[in-house]
VODREN-164486 format. One record per residue: x, y, z of N, C-alpha, C in turn; residue in three letters. Coordinates in steps of 0.05 Angstrom, whole numbers, plus 5000, padded with zeros to 4 digits. Layout:
<pts>
XYZXYZXYZala;...
</pts>
This chain:
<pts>
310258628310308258728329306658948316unk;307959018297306659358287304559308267unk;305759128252304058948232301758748237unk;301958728269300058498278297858748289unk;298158868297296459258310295259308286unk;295859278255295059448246293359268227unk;293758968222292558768215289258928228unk;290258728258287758818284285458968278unk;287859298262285059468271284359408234unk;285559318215283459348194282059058189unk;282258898203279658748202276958718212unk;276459008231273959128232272559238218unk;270459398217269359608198270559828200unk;271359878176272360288185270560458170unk;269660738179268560938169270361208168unk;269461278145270461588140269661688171unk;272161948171270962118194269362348180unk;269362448162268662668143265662608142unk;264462428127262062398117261162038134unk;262961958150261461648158260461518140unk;261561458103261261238103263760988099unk;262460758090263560448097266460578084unk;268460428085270760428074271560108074unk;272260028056272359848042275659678060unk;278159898055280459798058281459968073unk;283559848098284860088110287360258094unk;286960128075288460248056288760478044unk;286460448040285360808027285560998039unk;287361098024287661388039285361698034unk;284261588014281261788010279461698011unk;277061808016274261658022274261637993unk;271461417983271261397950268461597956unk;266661627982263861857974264362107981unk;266362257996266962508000268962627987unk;271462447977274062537971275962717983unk;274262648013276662808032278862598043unk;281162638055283862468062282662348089unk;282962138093282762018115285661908132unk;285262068164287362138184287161848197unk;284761808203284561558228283461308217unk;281461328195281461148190278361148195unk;277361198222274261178236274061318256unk;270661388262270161518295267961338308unk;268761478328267561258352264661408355unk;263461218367260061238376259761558386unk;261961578407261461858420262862018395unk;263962048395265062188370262462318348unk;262162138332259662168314256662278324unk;256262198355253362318378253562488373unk;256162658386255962888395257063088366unk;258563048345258763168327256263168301unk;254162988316252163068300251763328287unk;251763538305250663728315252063998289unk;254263878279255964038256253763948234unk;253163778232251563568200248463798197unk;248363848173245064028172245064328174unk;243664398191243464678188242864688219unk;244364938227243864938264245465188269unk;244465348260244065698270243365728303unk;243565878312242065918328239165978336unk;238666128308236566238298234465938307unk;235765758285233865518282233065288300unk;235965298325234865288350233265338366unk;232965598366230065818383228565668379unk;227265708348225765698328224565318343unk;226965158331225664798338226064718359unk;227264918385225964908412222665008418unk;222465208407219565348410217765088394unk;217665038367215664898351215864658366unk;217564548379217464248392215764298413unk;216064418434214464448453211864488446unk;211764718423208764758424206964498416unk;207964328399206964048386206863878413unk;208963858424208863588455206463828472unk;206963978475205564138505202464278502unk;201664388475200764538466197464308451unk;198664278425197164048412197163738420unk;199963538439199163418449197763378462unk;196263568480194663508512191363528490unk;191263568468188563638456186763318454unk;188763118454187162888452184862788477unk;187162938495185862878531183863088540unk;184663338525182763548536179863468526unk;181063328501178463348482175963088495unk;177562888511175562768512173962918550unk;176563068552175263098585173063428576unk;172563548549170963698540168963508542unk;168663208531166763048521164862978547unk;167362898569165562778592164562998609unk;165563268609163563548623160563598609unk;160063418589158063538580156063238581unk;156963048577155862768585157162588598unk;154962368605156462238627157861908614unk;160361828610160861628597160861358610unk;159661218622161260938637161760998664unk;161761268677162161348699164261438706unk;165761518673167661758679167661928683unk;168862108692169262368698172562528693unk;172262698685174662858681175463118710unk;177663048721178163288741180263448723unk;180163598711182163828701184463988709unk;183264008743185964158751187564028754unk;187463708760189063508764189763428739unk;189363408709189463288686188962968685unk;186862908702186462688709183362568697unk;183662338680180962128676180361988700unk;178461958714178461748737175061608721unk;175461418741173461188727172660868733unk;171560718720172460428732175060338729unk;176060488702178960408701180960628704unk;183560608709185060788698186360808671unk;185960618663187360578623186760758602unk;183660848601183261058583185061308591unk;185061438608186461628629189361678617unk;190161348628192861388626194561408593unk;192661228581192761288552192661538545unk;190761708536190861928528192562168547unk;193562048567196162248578197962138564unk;199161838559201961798550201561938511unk;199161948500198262128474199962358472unk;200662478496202162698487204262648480unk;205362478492208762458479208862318459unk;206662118453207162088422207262358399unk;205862478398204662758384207862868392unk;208362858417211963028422213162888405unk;214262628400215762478388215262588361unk;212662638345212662608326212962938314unk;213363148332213263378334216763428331unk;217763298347221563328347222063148319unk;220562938310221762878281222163048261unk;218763248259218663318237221463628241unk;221263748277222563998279225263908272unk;226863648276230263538265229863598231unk;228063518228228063538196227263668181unk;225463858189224564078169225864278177unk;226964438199228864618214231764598213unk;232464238214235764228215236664098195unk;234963918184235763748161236563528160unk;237363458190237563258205235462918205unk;236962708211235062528216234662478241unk;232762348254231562248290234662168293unk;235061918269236861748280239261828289unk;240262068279242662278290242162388309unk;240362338326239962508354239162268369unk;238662088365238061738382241361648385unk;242161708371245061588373246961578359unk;249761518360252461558349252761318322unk;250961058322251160928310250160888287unk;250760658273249560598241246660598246unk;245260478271242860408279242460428303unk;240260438318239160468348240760148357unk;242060118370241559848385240859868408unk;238259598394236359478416236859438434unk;240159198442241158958454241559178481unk;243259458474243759678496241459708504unk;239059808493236859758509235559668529unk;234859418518234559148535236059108553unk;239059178551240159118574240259348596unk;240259488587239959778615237159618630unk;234359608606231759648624232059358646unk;233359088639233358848650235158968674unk;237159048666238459068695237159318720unk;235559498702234259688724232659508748unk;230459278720228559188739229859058752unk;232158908749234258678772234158878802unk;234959108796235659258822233259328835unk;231259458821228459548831227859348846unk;227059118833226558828853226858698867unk;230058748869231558548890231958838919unk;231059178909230759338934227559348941unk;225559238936223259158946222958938959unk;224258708944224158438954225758468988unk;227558608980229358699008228158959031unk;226359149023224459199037221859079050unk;220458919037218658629038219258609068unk;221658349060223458269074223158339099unk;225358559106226258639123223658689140unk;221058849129218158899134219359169149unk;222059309156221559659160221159839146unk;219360029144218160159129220260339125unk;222160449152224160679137226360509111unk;226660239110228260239086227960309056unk;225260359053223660499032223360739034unk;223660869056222361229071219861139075unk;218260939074214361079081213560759086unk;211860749086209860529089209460369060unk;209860139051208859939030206559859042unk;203959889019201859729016201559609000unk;199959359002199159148981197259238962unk;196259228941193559358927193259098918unk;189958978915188958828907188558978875unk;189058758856189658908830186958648813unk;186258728789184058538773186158578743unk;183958548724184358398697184658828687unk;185158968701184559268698187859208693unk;189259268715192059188713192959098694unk;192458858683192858648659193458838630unk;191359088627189759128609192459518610unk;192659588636193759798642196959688635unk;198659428640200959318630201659358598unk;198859228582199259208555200259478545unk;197859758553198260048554200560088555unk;202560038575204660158584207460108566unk;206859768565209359648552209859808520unk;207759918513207360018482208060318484unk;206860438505206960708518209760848522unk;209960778546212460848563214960828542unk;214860678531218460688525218060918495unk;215460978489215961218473215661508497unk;214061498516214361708535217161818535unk;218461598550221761598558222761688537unk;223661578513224561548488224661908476unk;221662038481221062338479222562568494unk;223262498521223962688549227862628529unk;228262358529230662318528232162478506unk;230162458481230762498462231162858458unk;229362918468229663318474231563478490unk;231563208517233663388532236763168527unk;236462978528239762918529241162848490unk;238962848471238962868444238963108433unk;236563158427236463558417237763748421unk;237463768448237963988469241963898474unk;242363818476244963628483246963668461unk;246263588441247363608409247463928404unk;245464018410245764408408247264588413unk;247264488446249564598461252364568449unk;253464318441255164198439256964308410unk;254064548393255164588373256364868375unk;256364898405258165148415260465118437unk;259264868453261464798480260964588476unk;264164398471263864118477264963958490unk;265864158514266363968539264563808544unk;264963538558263863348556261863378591unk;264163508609261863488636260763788633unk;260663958622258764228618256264098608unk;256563918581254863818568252263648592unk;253963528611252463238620251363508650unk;252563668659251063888675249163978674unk;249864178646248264308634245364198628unk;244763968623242063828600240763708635unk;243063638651241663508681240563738695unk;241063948699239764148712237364318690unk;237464268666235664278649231864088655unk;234063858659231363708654230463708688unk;232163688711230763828736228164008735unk;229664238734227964498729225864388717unk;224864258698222164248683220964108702unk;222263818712220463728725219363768757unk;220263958765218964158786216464238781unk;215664238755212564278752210663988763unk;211763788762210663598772209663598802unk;207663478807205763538840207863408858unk;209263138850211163008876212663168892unk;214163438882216163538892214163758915unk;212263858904210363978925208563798943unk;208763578941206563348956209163208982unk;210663158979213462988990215663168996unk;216263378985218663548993219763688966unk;221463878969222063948944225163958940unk;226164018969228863958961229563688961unk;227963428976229463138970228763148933unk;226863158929225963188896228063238876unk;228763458882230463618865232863438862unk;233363438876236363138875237063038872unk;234562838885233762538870233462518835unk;232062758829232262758798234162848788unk;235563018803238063178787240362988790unk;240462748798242462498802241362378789unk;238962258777238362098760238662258734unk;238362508737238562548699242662678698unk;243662668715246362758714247162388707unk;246162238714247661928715246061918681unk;244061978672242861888649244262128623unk;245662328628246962468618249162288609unk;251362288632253862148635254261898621unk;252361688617252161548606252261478573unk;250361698574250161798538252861888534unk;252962138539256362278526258361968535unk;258661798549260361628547259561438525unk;257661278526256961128509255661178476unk;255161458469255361488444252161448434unk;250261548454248361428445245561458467unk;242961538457240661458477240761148483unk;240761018470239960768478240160648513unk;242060608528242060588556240360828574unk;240261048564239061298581236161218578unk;235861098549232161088544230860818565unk;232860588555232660338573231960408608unk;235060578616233860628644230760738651unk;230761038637228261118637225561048635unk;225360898612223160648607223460498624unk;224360348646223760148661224060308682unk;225060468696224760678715221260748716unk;219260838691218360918687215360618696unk;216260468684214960248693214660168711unk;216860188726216160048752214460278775unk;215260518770213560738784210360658772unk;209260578750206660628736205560318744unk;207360138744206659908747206359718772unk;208159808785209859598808209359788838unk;211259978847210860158859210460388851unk;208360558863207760818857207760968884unk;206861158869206461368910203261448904unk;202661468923199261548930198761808910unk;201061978916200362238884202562238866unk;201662168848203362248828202862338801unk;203962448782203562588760201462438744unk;201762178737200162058723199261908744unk;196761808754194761588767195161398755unk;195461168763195460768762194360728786unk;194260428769194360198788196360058790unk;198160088825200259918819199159638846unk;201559478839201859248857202059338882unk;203159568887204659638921203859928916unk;203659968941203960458937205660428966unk;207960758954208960738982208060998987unk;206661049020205761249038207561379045unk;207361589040209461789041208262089055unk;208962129082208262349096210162599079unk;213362469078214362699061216962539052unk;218662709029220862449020223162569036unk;223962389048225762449069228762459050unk;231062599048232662719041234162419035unk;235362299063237462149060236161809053unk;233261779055232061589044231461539009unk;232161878997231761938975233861918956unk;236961968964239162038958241561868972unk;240661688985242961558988243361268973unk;241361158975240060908955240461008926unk;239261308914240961308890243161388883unk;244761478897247661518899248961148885unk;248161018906249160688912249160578877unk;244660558880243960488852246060618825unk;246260858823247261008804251360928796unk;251660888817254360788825254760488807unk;253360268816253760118814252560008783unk;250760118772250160088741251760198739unk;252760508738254860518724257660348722unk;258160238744260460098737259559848720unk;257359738721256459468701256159578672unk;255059928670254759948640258459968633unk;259960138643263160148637263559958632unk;264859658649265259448650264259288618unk;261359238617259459128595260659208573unk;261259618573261359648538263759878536unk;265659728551268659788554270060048548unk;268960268577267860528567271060678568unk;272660508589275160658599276760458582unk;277260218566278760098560279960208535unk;282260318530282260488508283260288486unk;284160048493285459898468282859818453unk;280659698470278159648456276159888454unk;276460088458274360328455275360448425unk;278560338423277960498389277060258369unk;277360038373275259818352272459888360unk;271360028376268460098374267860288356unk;268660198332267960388302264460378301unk;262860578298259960558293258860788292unk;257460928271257061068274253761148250unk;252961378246250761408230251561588207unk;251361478178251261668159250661968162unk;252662118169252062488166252362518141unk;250762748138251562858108250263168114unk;252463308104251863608114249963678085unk;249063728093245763978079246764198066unk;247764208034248564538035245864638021unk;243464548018242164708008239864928029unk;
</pts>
């Protein structure tokens, strides 16, 4: 039996725990690229996420420091692409755009230019947190995306397919029913054109770097930081969820609809998008949810105000967001992916959670 266990575990891949790389034989008792002793043999997805955070250089100092330079690049020089053109249209008139500023809004025949040069900032963010992992920590993206050798897609894809399964089949079931409180507000239809068509292409290219940006700062950067001082695992998934709350209180929904259903509703979606990661070892499911979360608000259903303007298929009317219309449906939703992501990628099964060997080349920085 002991011999058939240990067959088992060395006909997988094993990695050093020291430096993560390949190991050839479970045999070896020293890595051949570090020449440190190897105890286990390998670490797991979560394992390697969250011990990123030892690999490079990560003072505190240099925290401050690639918290401040990130922001200023996403918040600061991002918004210059949009300011710049809504400088362009105060001074001439383009197609019959117009720029409203206090709103950070393009309005027009379309909303696509608009929405484009708002989702511009988070590209400029994305590319602002690459350069701050690597010129500040020494770090690669890919050590803050995830625990593994590589991003996997397949986790991806499968979070965003199963979000839209749920989104769809709780519309199709509001539709339905035709009462407006099973949504909180009123569904309308919007007659949509070839604008829509054109606002989809935008998005599908867009959005999952938007998402991919928020995810990557607060439940990657920010997450891995902490972690390199406290690494309890639910401080961690607290901590980064009441983080990313608080920011988005700057958004108009929570002052337009209510502020304490707001607060909740998001602070349960980013506590379930926390929880997920520290279990599974990885952005990949947190970005998936978020990206199709993200879509279907920009695309499908929206609300009459919201941070960014579309065109969706439906808007729901909303006098205000009613508490238990807001928070009890994601209680349910949140519940029940989670038990499909556990289940899927065998989060509690411990005989198969230690063959989930995978992880990303660290290599500590002594220079």
């Amino acid at each position: 039996m002991k011999n058939t266990l240990i067959n088992s575990t060395c006909s997988r891949q094993v990695f050093c725990e020291s430096c993560a790389s390949k190991i050839n034989s479970c045999s070896h008792k020293y890595c051949a690229s570090c020449g440190n002793k190897i105890s286990h043999g390998s670490i797991s997805a979560t394992q390697s996420f969250i011990t990123a955070a030892t690999k490079g250089r990560n003072e505190i100092w240099r925290y401050v420091v690639g918290i401040l330079l990130a922001l200023i690049i996403w918040q600061l020089i991002g918004p210059l692409p949009f300011l710049g053109a809504c400088g362009t249209l105060s001074l001439i008139e383009i197609l019959g755009y117009r720029c409203e500023l206090e709103l950070m809004s393009i309005t027009g025949p379309s909303q696509v230019p608009g929405f484009t040069l708002t989702m511009l900032t988070f590209v400029i963010g994305l590319i602002g947190l690459q350069w701050t992992i690597k010129w500040i920590h020494h770090r690669d993206l890919l050590q803050v995306l995830t625990g593994r050798i590589r991003f996997d897609l397949s986790r991806f894809l499968f979070s965003s397919v199963i979000v839209l399964c749920f989104s769809s089949l709780a519309l199709f079931a509001g539709l339905s029913i035709g009462d407006s409180d099973v949504l909180g507000g009123q569904v309308t239809r919007n007659s949509v054109g070839i604008d829509w068509i054109f606002l989809l292409m935008a998005a599908l290219v867009l959005v999952p770097i938007q998402a991919a940006t928020e995810e990557i700062f607060f439940r990657g950067y920010i997450l891995q930081g902490i972690s390199h001082w406290k690494r309890n695992r639910m401080f961690l998934v607290l901590l980064t969820s009441i983080i990313f709350t608080i920011v988005h209180i700057a958004n108009p929904e929570p002052w337009e609809y209510g502020v304490f259903a707001y607060i909740i509703s998001v602070f349960l979606m980013s506590l379930f998008m926390s929880l997920v990661t520290v279990l599974d070892g990885g952005l990949e499911l947190a970005i998936g949810f978020h990206t199709m979360n993200n879509l279907w608000s920009f695309l499908i259903l929206g609300l009459e105000k919201s941070v960014i303007p579309t065109t969706t298929l439906y808007t729901l009317n909303l006098e205000s967001l009613d508490a238990v219309n807001a928070i009890i449906p994601g209680i349910v939703q949140f519940t029940l992916l989670f038990g499909i992501f556990s289940w899927r990628y065998q989060w509690f099964n411990k005989n198969i959670s230690r063959t989930q060997v995978t992880n990303t080349p660290l290599k500590n920085t002594k220079d």
